[in-house]
Biopython code that builds the backbone (N, CA, C, O; Angstrom):
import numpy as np
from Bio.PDB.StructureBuilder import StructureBuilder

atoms = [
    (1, "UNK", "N", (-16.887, -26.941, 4.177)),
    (1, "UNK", "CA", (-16.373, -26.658, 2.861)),
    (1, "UNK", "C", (-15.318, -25.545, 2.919)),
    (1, "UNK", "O", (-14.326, -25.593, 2.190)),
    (2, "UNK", "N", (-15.468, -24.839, 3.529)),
    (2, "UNK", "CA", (-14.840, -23.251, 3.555)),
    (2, "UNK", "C", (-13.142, -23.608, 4.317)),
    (2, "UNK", "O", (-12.067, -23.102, 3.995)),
    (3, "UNK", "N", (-13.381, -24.498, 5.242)),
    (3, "UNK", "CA", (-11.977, -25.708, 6.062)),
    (3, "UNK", "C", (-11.142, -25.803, 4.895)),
    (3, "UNK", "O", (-9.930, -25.593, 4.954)),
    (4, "UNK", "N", (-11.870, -26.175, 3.614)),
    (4, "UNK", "CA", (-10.728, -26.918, 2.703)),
    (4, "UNK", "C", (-9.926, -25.528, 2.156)),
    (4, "UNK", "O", (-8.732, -25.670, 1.891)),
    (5, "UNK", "N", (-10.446, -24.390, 2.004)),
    (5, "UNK", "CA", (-10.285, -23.223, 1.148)),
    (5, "UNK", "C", (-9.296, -22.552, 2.626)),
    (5, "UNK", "O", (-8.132, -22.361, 2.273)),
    (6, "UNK", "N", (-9.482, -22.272, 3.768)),
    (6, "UNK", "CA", (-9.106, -21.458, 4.643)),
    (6, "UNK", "C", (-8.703, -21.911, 5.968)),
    (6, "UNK", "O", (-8.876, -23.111, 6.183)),
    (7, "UNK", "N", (-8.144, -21.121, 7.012)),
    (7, "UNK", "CA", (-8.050, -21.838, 8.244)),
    (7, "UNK", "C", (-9.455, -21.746, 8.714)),
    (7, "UNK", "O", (-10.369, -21.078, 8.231)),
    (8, "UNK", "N", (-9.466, -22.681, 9.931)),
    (8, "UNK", "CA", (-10.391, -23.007, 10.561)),
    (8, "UNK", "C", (-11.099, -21.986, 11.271)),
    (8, "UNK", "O", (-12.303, -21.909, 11.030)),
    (9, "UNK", "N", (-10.629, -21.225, 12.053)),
    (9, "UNK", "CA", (-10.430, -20.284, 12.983)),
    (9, "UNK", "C", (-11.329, -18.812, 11.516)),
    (9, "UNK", "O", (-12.343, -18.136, 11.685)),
    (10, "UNK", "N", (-10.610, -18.844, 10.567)),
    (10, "UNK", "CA", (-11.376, -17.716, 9.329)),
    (10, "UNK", "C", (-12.508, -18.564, 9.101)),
    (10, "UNK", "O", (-13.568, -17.938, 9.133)),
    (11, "UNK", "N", (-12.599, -19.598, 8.916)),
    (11, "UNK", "CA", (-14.154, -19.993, 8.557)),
    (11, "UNK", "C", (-15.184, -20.099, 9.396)),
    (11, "UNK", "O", (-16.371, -20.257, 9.111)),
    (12, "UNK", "N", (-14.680, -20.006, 10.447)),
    (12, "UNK", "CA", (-15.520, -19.772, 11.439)),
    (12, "UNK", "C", (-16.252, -18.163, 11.648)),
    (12, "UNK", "O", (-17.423, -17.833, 11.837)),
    (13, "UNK", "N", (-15.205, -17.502, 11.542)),
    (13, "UNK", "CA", (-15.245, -16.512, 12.077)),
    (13, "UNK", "C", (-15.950, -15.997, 10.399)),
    (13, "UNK", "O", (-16.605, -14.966, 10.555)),
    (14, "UNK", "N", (-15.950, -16.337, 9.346)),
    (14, "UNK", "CA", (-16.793, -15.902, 8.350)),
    (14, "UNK", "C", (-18.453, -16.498, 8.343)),
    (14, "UNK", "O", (-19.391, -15.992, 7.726)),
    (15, "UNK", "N", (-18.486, -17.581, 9.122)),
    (15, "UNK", "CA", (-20.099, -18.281, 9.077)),
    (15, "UNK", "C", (-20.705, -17.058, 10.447)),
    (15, "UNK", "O", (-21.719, -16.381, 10.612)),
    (16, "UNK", "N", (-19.708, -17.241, 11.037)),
    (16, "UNK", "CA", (-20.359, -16.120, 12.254)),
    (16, "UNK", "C", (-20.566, -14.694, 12.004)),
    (16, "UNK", "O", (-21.108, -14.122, 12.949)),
    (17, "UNK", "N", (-20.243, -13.846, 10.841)),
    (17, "UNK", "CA", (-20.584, -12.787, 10.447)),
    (17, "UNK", "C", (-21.886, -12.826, 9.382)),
    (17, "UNK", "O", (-22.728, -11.986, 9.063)),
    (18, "UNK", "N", (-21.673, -13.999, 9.053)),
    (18, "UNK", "CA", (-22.866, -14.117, 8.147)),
    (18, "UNK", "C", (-24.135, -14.163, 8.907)),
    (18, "UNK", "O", (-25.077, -13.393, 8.722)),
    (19, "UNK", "N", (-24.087, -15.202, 9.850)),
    (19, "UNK", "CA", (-25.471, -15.622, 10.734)),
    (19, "UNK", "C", (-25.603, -14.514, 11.475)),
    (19, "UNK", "O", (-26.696, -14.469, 12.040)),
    (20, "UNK", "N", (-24.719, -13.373, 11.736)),
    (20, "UNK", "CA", (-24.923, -11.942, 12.598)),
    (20, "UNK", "C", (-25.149, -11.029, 11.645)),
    (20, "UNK", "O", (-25.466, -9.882, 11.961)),
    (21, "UNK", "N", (-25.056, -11.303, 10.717)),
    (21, "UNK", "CA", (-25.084, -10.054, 9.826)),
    (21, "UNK", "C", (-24.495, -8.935, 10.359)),
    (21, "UNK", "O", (-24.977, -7.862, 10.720)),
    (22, "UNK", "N", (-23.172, -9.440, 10.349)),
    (22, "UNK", "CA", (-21.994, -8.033, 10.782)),
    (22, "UNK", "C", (-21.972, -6.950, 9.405)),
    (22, "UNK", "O", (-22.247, -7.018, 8.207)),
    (23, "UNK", "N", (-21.534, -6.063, 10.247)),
    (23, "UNK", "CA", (-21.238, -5.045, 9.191)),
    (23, "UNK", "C", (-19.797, -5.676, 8.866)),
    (23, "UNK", "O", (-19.608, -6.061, 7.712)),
    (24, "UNK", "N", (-18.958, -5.782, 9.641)),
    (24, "UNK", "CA", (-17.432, -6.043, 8.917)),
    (24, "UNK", "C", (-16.810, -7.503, 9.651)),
    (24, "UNK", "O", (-17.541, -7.983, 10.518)),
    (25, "UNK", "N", (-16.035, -7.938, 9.476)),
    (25, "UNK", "CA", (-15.466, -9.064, 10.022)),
    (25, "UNK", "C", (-13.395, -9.058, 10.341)),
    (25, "UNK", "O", (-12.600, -8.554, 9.548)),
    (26, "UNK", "N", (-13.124, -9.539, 11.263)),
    (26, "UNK", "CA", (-11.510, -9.182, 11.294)),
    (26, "UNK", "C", (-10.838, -10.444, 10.259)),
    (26, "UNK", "O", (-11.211, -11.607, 10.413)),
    (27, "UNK", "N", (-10.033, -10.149, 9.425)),
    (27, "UNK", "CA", (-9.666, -11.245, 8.646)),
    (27, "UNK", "C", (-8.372, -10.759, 7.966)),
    (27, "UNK", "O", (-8.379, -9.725, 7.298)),
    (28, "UNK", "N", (-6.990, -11.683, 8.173)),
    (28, "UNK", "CA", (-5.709, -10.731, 7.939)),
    (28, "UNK", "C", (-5.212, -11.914, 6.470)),
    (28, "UNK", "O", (-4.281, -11.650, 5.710)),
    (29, "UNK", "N", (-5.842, -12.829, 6.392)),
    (29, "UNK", "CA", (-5.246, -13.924, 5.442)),
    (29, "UNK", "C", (-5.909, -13.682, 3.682)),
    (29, "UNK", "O", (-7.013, -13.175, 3.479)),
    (30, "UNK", "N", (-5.206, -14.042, 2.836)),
    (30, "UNK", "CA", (-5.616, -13.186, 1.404)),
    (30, "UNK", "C", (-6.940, -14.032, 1.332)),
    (30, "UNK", "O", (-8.046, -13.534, 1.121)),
    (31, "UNK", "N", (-6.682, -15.451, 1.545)),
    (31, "UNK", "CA", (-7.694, -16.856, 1.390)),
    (31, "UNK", "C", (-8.792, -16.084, 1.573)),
    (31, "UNK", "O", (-9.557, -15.758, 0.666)),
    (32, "UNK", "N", (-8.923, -15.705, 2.989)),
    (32, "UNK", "CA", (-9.910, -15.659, 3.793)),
    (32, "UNK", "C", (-10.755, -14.471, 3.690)),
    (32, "UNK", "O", (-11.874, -14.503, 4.202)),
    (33, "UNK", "N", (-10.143, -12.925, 2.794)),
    (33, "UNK", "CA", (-10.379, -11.942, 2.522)),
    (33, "UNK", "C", (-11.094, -12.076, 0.955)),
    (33, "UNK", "O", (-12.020, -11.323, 0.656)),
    (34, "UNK", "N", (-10.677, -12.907, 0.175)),
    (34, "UNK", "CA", (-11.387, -13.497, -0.938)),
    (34, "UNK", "C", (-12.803, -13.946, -0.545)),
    (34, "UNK", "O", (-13.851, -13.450, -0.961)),
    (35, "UNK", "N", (-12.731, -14.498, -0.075)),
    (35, "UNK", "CA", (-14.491, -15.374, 0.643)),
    (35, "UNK", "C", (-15.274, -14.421, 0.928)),
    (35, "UNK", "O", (-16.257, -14.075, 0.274)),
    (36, "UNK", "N", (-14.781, -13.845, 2.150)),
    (36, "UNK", "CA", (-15.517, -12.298, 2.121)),
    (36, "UNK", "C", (-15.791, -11.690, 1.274)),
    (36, "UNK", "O", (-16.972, -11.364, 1.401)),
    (37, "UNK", "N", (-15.200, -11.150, 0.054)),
    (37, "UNK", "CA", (-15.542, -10.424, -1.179)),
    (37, "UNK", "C", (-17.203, -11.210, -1.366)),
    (37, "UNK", "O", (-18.376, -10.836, -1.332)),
    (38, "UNK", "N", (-16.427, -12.535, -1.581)),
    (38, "UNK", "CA", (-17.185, -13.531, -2.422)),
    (38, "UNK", "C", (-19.385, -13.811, -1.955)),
    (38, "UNK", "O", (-20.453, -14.038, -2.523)),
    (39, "UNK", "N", (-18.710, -13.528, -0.360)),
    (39, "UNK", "CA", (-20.007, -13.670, 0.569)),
    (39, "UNK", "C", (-20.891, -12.166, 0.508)),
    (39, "UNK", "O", (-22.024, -11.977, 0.950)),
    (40, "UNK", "N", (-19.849, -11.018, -0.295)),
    (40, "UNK", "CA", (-20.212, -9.619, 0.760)),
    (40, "UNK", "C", (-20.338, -9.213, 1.777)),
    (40, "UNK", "O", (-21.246, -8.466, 2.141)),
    (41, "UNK", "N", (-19.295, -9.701, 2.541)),
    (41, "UNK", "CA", (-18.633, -9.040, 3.506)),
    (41, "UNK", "C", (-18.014, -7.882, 3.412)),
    (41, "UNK", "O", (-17.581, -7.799, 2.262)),
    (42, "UNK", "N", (-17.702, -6.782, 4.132)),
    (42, "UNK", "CA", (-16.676, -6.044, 4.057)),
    (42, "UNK", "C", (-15.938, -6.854, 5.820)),
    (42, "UNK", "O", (-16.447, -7.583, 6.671)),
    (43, "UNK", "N", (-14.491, -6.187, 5.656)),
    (43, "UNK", "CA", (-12.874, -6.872, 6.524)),
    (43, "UNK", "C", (-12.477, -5.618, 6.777)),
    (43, "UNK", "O", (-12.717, -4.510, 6.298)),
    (44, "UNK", "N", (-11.684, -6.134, 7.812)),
    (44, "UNK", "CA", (-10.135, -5.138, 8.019)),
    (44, "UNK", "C", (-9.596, -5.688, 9.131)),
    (44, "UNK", "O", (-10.011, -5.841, 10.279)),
    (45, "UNK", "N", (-8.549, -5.966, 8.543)),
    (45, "UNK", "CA", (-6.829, -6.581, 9.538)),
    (45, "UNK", "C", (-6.496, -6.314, 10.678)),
    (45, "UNK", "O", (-6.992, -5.278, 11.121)),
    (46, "UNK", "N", (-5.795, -6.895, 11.365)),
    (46, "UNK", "CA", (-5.335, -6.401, 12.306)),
    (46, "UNK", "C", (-4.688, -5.032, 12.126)),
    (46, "UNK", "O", (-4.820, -4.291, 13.100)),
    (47, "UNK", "N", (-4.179, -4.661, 11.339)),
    (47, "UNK", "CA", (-3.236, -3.420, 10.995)),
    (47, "UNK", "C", (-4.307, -2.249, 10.740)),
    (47, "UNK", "O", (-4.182, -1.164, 11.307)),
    (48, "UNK", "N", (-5.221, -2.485, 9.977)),
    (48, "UNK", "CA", (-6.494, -1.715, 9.810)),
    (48, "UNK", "C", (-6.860, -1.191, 11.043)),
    (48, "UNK", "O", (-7.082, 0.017, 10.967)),
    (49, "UNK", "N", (-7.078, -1.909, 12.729)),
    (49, "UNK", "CA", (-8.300, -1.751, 13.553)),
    (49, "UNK", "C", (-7.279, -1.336, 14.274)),
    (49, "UNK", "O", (-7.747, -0.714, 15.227)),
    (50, "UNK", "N", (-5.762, -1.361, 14.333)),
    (50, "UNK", "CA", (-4.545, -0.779, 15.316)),
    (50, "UNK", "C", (-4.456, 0.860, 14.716)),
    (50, "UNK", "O", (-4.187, 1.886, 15.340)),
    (51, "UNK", "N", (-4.756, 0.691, 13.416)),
    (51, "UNK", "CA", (-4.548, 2.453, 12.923)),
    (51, "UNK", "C", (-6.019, 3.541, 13.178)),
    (51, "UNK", "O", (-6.103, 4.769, 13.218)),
    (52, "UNK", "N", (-6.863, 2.660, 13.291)),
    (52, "UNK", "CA", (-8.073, 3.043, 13.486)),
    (52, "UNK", "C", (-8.164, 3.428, 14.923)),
    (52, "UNK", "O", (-8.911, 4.339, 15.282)),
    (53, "UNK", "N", (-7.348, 2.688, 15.830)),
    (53, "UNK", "CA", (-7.505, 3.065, 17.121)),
    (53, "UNK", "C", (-6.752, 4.235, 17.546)),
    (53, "UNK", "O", (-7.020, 4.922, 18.531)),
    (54, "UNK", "N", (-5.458, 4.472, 16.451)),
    (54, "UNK", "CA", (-4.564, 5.326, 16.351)),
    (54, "UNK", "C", (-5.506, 6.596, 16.286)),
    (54, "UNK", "O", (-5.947, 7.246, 17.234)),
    (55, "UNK", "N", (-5.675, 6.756, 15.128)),
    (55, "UNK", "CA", (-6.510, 7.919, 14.423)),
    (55, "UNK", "C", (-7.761, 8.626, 15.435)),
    (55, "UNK", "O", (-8.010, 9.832, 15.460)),
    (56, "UNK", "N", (-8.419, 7.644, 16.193)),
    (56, "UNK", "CA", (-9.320, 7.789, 17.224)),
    (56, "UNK", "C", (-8.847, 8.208, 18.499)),
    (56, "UNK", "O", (-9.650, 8.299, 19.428)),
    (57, "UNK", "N", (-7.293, 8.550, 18.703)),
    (57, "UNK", "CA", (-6.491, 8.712, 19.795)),
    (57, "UNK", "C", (-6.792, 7.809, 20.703)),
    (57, "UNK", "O", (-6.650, 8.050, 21.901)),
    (58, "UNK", "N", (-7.408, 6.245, 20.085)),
    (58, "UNK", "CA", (-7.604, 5.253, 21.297)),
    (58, "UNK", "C", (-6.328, 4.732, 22.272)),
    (58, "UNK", "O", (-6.395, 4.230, 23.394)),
    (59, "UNK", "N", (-5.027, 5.057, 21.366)),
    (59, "UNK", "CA", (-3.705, 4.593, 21.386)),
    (59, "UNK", "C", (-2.969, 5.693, 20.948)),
    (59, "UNK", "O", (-3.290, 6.461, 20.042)),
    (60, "UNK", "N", (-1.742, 5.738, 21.792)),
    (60, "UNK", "CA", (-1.019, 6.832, 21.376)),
    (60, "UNK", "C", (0.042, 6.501, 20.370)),
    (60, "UNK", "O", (0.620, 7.391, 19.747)),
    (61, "UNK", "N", (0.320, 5.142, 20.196)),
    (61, "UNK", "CA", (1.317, 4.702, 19.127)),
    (61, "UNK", "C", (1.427, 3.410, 19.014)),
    (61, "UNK", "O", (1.611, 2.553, 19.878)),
    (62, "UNK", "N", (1.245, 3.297, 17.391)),
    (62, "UNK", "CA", (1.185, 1.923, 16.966)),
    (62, "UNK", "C", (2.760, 0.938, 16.795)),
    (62, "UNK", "O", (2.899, -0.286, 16.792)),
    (63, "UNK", "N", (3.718, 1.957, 16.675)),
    (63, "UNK", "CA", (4.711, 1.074, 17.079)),
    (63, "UNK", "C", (4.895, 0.101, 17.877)),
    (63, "UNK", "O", (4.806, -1.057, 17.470)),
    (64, "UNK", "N", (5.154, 0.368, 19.025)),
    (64, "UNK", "CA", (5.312, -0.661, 20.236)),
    (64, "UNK", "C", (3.988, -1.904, 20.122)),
    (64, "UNK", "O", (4.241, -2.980, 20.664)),
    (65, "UNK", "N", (2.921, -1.784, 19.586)),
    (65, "UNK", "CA", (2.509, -3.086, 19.224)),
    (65, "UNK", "C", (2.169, -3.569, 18.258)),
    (65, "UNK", "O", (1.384, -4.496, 18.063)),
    (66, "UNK", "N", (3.039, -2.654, 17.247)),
    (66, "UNK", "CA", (3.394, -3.775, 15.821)),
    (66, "UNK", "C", (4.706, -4.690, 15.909)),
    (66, "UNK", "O", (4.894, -5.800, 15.410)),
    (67, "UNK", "N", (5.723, -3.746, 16.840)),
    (67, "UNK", "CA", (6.702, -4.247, 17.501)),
    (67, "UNK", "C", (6.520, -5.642, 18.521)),
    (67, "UNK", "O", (7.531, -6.335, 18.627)),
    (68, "UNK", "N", (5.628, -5.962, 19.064)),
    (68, "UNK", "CA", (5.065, -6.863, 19.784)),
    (68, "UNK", "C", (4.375, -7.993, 19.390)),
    (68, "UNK", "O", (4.292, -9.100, 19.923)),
    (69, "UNK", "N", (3.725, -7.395, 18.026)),
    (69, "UNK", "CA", (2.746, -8.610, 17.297)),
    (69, "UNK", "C", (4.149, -9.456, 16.695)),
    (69, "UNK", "O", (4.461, -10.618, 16.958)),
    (70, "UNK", "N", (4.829, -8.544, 15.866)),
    (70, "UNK", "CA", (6.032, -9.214, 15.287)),
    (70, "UNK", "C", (6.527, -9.796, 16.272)),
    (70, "UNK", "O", (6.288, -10.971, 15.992)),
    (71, "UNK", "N", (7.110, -9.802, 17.337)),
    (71, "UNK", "CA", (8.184, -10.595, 18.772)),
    (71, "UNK", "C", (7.113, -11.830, 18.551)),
    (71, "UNK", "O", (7.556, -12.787, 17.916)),
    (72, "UNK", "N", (6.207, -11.878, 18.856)),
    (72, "UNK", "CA", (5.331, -12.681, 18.777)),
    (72, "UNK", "C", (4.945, -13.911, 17.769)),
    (72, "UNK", "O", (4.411, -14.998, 17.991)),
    (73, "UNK", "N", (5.392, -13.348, 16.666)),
    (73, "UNK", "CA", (5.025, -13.852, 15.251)),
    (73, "UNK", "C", (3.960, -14.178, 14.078)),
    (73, "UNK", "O", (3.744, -15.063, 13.251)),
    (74, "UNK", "N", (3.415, -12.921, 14.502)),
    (74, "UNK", "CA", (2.562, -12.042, 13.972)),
    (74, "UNK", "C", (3.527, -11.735, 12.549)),
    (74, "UNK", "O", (4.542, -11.059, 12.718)),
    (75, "UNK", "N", (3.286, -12.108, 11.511)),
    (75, "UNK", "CA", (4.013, -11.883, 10.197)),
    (75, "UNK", "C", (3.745, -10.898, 9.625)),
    (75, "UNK", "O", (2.589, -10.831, 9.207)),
    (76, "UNK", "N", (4.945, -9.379, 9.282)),
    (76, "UNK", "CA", (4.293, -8.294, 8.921)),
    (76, "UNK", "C", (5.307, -8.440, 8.345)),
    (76, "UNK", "O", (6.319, -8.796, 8.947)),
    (77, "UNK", "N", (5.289, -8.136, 6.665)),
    (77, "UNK", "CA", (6.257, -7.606, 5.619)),
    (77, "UNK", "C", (7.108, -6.800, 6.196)),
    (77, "UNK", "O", (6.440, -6.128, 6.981)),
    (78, "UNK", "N", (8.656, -6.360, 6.273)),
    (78, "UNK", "CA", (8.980, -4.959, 6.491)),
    (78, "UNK", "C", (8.797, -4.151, 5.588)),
    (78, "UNK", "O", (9.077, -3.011, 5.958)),
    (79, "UNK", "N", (8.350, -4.234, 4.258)),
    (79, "UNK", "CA", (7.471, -3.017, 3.736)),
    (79, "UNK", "C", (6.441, -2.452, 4.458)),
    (79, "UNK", "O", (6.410, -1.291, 4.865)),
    (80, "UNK", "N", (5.520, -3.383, 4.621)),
    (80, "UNK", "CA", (4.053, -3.145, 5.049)),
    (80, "UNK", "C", (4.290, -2.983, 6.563)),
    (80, "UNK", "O", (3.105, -2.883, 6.881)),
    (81, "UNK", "N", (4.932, -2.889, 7.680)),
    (81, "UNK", "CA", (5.408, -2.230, 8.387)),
    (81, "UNK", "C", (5.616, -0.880, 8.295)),
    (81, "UNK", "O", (4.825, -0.042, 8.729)),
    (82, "UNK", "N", (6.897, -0.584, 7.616)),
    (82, "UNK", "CA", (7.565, 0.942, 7.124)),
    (82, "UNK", "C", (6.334, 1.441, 6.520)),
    (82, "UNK", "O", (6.262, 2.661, 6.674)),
    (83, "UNK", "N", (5.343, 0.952, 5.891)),
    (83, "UNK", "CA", (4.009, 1.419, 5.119)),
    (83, "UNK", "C", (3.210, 2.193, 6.249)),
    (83, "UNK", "O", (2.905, 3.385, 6.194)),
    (84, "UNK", "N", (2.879, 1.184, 7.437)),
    (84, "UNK", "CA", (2.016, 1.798, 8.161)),
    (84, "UNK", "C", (2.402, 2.769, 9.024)),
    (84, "UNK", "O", (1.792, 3.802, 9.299)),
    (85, "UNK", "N", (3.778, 2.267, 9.569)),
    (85, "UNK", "CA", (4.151, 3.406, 10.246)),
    (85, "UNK", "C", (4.113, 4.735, 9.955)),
    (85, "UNK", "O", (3.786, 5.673, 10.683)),
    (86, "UNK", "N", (4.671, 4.724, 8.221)),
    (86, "UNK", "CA", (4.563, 6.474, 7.706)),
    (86, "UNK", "C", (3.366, 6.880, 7.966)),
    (86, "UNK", "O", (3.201, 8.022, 8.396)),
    (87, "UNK", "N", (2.147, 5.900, 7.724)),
    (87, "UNK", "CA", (0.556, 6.509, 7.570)),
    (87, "UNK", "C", (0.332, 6.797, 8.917)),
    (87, "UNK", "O", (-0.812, 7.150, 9.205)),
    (88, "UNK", "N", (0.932, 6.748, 9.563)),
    (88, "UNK", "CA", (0.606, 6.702, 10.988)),
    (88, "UNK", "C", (1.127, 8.139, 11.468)),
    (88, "UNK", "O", (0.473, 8.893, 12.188)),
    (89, "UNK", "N", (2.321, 8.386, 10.990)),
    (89, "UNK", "CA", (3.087, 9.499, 11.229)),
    (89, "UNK", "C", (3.928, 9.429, 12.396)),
    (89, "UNK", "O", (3.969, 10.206, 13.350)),
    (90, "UNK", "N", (4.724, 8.176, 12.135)),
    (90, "UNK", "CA", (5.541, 7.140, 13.624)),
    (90, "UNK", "C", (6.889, 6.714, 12.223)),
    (90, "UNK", "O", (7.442, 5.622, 12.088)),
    (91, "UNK", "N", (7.074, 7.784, 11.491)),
    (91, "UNK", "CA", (8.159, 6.624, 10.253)),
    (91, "UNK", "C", (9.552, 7.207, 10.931)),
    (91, "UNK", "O", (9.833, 8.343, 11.311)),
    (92, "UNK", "N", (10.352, 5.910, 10.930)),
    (92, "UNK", "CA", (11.686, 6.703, 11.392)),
    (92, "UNK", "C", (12.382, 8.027, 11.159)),
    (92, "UNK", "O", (13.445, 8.273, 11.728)),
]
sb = StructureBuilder()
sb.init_structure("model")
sb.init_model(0)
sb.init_chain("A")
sb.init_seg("    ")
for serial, (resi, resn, name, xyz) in enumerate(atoms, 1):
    if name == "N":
        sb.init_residue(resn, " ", resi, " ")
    sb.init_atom(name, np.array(xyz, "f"), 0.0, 1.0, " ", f" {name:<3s}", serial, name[0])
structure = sb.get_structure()
């Protein structure tokens, strides 16, 4: 059911947080972040768990692989880019 509403790959990955009873689940699509609400889930994005690694000094800078996800085609607004970077304290 969840196939018709989302990609495949998010519905999966939402039945599998459920049957684990995760605390959070990775989910970057609006579809797929709705369901979660809907299930009680809590999420966070790829952009979420790259700043998180930031903040944790897991990574010394999120540029070069927001720069990379994008080469890639990884779809990031250039707002929401310029967004994270400032929060990051990496803004041009």
């Amino acid at each position: 059911m969840l196939e018709r509403e989302i990609h495949v790959g998010e519905a999966e990955a939402l039945v599998l947080a459920v049957e684990a009873e995760a605390d959070w689940v990775l989910l970057d699509e609006r579809a797929a972040r709705d369901v979660a609400e809907t299930l009680g889930l809590s999420y966070m994005g790829l952009l979420g768990v790259l700043a998180r690694a930031k903040r944790d000094r897991l990574i010394p800078s999120i540029r070069p692989l927001l720069d990379a996800l994008r080469a890639h085609g990884f779809w990031v607004s250039d707002a929401l880019y310029e967004y994270v970077l400032a929060q990051m304290g990496e803004a041009p």
